[in-house]
C-alpha positions as CSV (number, residue, x, y, z in Angstrom):
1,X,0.0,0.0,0.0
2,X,1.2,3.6,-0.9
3,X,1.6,6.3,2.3
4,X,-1.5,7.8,3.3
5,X,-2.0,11.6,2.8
6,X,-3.6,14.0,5.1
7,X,-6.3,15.9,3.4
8,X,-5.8,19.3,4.8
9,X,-2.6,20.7,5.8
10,X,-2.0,24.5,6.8
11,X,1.2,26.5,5.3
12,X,0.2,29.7,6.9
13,X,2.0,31.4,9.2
14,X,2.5,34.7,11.2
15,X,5.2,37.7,10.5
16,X,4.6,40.6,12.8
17,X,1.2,41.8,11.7
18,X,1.8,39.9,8.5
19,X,-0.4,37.0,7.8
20,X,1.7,34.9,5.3
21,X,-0.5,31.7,3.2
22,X,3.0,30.1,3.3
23,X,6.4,30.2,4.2
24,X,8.1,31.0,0.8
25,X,8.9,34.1,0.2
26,X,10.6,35.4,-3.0
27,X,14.2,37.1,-1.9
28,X,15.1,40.8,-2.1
29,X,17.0,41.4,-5.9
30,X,16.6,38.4,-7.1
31,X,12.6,38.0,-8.2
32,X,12.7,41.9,-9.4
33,X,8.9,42.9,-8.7
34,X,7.3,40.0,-9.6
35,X,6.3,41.5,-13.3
36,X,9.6,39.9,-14.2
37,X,8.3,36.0,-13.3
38,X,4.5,36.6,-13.9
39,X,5.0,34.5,-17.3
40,X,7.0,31.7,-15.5
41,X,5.2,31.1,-12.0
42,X,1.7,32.1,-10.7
43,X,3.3,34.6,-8.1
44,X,0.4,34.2,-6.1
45,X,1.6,31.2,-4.7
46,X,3.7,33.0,-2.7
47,X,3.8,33.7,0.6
48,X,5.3,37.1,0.0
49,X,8.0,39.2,-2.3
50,X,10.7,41.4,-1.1
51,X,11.5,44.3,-3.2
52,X,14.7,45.0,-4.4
53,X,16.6,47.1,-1.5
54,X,16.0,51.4,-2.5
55,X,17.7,54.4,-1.4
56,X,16.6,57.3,-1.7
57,X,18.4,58.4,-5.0
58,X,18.3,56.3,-8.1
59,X,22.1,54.6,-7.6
60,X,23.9,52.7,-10.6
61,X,25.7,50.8,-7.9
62,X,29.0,49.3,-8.1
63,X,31.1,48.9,-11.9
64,X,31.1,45.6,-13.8
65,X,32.4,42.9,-13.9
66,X,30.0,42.6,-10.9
67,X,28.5,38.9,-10.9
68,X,30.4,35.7,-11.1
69,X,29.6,32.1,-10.6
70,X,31.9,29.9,-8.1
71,X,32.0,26.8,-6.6
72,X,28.4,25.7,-5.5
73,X,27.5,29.4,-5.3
74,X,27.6,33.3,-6.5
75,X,29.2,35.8,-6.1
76,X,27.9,39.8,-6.2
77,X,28.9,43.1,-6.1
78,X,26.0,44.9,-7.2
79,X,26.1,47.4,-4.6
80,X,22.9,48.2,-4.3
81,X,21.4,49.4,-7.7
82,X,18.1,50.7,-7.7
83,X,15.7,53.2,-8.9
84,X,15.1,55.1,-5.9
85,X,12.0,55.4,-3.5
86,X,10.5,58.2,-5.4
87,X,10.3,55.9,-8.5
88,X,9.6,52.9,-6.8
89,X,6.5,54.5,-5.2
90,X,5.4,55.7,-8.4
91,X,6.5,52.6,-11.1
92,X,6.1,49.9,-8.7
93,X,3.8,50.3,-6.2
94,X,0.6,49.9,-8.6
95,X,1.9,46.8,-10.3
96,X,2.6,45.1,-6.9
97,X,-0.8,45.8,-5.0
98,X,-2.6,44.3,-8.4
99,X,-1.0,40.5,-7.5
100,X,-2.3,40.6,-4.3
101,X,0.8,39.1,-2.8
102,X,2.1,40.7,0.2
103,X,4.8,42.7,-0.2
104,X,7.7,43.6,1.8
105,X,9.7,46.9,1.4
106,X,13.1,46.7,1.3
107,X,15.0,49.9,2.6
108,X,19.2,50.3,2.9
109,X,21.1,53.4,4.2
110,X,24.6,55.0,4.4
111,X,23.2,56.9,7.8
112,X,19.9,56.7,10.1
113,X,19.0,59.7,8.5
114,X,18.5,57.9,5.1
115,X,16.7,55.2,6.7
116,X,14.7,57.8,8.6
117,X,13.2,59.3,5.7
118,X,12.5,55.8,3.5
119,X,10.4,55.1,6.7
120,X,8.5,58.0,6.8
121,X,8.2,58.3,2.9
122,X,6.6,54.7,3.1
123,X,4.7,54.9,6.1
124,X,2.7,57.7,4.0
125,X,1.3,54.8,1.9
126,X,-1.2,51.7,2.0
127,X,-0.9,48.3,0.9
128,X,2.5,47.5,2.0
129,X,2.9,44.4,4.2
130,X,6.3,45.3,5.8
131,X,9.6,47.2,5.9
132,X,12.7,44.7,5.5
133,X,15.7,47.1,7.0
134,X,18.6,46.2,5.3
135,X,21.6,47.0,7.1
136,X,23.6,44.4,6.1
137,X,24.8,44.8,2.1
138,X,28.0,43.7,2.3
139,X,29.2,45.6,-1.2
140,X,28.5,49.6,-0.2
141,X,30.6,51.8,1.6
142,X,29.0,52.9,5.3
143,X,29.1,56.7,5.9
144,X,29.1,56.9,9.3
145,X,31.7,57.6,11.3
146,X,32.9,54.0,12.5
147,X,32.9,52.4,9.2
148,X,30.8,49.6,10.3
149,X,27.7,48.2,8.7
150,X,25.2,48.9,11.0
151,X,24.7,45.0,11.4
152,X,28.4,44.4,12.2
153,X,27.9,46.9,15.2
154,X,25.2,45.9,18.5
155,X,24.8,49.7,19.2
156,X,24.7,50.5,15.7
157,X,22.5,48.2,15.0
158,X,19.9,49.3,18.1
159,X,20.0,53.0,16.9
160,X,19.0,52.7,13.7
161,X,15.9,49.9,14.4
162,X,14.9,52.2,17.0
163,X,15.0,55.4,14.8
164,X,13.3,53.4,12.3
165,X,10.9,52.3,14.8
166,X,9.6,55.9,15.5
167,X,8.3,56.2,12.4
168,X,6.4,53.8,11.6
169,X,3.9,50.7,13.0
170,X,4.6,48.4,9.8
171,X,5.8,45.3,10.8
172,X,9.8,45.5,10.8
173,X,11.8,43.6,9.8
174,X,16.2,43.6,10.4
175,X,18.1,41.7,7.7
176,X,21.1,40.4,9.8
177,X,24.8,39.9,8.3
178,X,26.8,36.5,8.9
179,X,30.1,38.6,9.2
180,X,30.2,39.3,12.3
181,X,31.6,37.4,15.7
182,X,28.2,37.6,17.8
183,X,25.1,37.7,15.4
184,X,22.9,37.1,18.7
185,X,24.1,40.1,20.1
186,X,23.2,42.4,16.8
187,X,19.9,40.1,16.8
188,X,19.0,41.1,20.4
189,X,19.8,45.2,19.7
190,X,17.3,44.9,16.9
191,X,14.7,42.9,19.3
192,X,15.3,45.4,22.1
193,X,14.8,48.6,19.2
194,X,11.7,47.2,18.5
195,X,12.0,45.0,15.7
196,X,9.4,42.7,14.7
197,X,11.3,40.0,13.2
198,X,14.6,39.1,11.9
199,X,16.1,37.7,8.7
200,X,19.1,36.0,8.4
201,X,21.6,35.5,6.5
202,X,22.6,38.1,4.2
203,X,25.5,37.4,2.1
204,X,28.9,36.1,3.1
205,X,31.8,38.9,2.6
206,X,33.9,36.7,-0.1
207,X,36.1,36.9,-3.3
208,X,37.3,34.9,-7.0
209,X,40.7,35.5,-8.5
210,X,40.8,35.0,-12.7
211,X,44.4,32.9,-12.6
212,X,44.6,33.8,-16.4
213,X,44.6,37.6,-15.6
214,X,45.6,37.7,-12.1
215,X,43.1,40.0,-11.3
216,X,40.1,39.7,-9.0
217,X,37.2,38.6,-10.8
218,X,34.8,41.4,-9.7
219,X,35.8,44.9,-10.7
220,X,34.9,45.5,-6.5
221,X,37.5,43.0,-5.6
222,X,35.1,41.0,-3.4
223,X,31.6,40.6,-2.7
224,X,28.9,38.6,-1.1
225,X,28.7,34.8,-1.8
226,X,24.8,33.0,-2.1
227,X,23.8,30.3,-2.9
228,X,24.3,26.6,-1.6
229,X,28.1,26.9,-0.2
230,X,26.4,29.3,2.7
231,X,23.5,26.9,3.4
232,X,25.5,25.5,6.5
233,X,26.5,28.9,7.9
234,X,23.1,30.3,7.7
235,X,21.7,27.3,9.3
236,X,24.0,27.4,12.1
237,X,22.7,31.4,12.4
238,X,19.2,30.6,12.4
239,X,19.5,27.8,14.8
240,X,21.7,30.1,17.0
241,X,19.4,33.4,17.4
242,X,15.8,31.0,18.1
243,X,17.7,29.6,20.6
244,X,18.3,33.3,22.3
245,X,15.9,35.6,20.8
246,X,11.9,35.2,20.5
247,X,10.9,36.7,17.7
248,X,10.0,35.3,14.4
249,X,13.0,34.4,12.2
250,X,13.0,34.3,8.3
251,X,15.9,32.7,7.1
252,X,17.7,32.1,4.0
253,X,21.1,31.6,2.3
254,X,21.3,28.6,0.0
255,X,17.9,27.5,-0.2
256,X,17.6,25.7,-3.2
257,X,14.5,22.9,-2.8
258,X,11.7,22.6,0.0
259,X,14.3,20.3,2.0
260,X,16.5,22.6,2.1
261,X,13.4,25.0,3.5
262,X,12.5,22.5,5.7
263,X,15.9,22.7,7.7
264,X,15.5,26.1,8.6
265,X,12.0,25.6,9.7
266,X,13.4,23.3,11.9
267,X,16.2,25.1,13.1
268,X,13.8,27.7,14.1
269,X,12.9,29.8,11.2
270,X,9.0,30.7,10.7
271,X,9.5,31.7,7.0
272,X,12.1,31.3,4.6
273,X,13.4,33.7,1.9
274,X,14.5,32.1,-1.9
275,X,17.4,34.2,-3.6
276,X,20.1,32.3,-5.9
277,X,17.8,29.8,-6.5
278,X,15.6,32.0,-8.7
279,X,18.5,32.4,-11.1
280,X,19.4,28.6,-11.4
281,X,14.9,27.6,-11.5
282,X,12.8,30.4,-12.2
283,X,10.0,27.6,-10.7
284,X,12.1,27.4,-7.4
285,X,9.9,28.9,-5.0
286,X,6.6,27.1,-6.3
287,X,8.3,24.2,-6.4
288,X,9.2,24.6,-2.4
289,X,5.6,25.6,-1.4
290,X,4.5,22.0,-3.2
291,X,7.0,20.1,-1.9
292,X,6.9,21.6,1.8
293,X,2.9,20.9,1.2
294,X,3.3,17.4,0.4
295,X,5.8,16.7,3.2
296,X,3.1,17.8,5.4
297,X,0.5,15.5,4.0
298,X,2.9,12.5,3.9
299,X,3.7,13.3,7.4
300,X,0.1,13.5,8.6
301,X,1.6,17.1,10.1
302,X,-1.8,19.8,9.3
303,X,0.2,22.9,10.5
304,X,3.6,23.6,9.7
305,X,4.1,25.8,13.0
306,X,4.5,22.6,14.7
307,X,7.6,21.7,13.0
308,X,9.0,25.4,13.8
309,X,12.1,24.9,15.9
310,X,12.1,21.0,16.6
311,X,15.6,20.2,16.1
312,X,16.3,17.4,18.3
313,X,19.2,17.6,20.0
């Protein structure tokens, strides 16, 4: 006899004030608004999209060459190109309240005073889900004075959340960086600023040499690494901050197929974000809601909160 499925089984879970149908959600530059997959995968399958980061001026970001492929991953130094929020709010907004997918905002800085003002500026507007505070791009230049990302820095980190904070009552949420010492010290400044929820991991600070030309391989020397080869590190992230910190985690880094979704789950991640992946299978994401649906069934699990953090140790 084949297994048995269950007939119902609940994908939905909880973000802040955001009420997600599943736990997939399309990562930050690398699903472009959604207009850009609409012919490939019903986006509404999603549990939620994460725009491309903005600032507050158009940027071109960093020169090419500024993508490269390397061992079971990528690597990027895109630095943050984008078509600013007054654009976005104009070009993009529309389109993205039409496939009634919720959306998540992503906002990056040089100084609390940018991040500031892409709050307020946002908070202005209606149908967005959530603000995802990026203070961990690993390819710009910080201008404040210690030279820091915010996310390498506990302090830094608790100053600009709670700035951030004060402007708005959209659910937050601080994107973490792996390339620091403590990341459950940052991840409790940003609980204690008032942050709603946490992702993690942004990219891994990394670099490729061309042996022909002896030169680095991106024109800004190094960059972030994605993909599979950070899988590991990100898990061991996730797994540490649920451990310390209660809030809802959203993790990602390497996320390739619903197992690999399924291990941050159970390392304590309430959502998962897909990034590299939607390069290599524009179907990724679908393809992890199914397969995370069908575990369930198999499993005889109807709610996949219950799986949330049961790593058995």
């Amino acid at each position: 006899m084949g297994t048995v499925k269950s007939k119902n089984s609940d994908l939905s879970v909880r973000i802040g004030r955001i009420r997600l149908k599943n736990p997939v959600m399309a990562a930050s530059g690398t699903f472009g608004y959604g207009k850009e997959y609409k012919d490939l995968i019903d986006l509404k399958k999603l549990g939620a999209l994460v725009t491309k980061s903005l600032t507050l001026k158009p940027t071109q970001g960093n020169p090419s060459p500024r993508i490269c492929e390397t061992s079971s991953g990528m690597l990027n130094a895109i630095g943050l190109h984008n078509i600013g929020i007054e654009d976005f709010i104009s070009e993009k907004i529309p389109y993205l309240k039409r496939i009634k997918v919720p959306f998540i905002v992503s906002i990056a800085g040089g100084t609390i005073k940018e991040y500031q003002k892409l709050t307020e500026r946002l908070d202005d507007l209606s149908g967005i889900a959530g603000l995802e505070i990026n203070i961990s791009c690993p390819n710009i230049e910080p201008r404040h004075k210690s030279k820091l990302m915010f996310a390498q820095d506990a302090g830094l980190t608790y100053k600009v959340i709670k700035e951030v904070r004060r402007k708005t009552k959209i659910t937050l949420i601080t994107k973490l960086s792996p390339n620091v010492t403590d990341i459950v010290s940052v991840a409790r400044a940003a609980r204690d600023a008032g942050t709603d929820a946490i992702s993690l991991i942004n990219s891994v600070s990394a670099m490729a040499v061309d042996i022909k030309t002896m030169r680095p391989r991106l024109a800004n020397i190094t960059g972030g690494l994605t993909g599979p080869a950070i899988k590991p590190i990100a898990l061991r992230a996730v797994w540490e901050v649920s451990r310390k910190v209660d809030l809802p985690l959203i993790g990602m880094g390497g996320i390739m197929d619903w197992q690999d979704a399924l291990e941050f789950i159970i390392c304590g991640a309430t959502a998962v974000v897909v990034g590299t992946a939607n390069f290599v299978n524009p179907l990724a994401a679908s393809e992890i809601v199914d397969g995370l649906d069908n575990y369930l069934k198999e499993k005889r699990i109807n709610n996949i909160n219950k799986l949330i953090g049961k790593l058995k140790i």
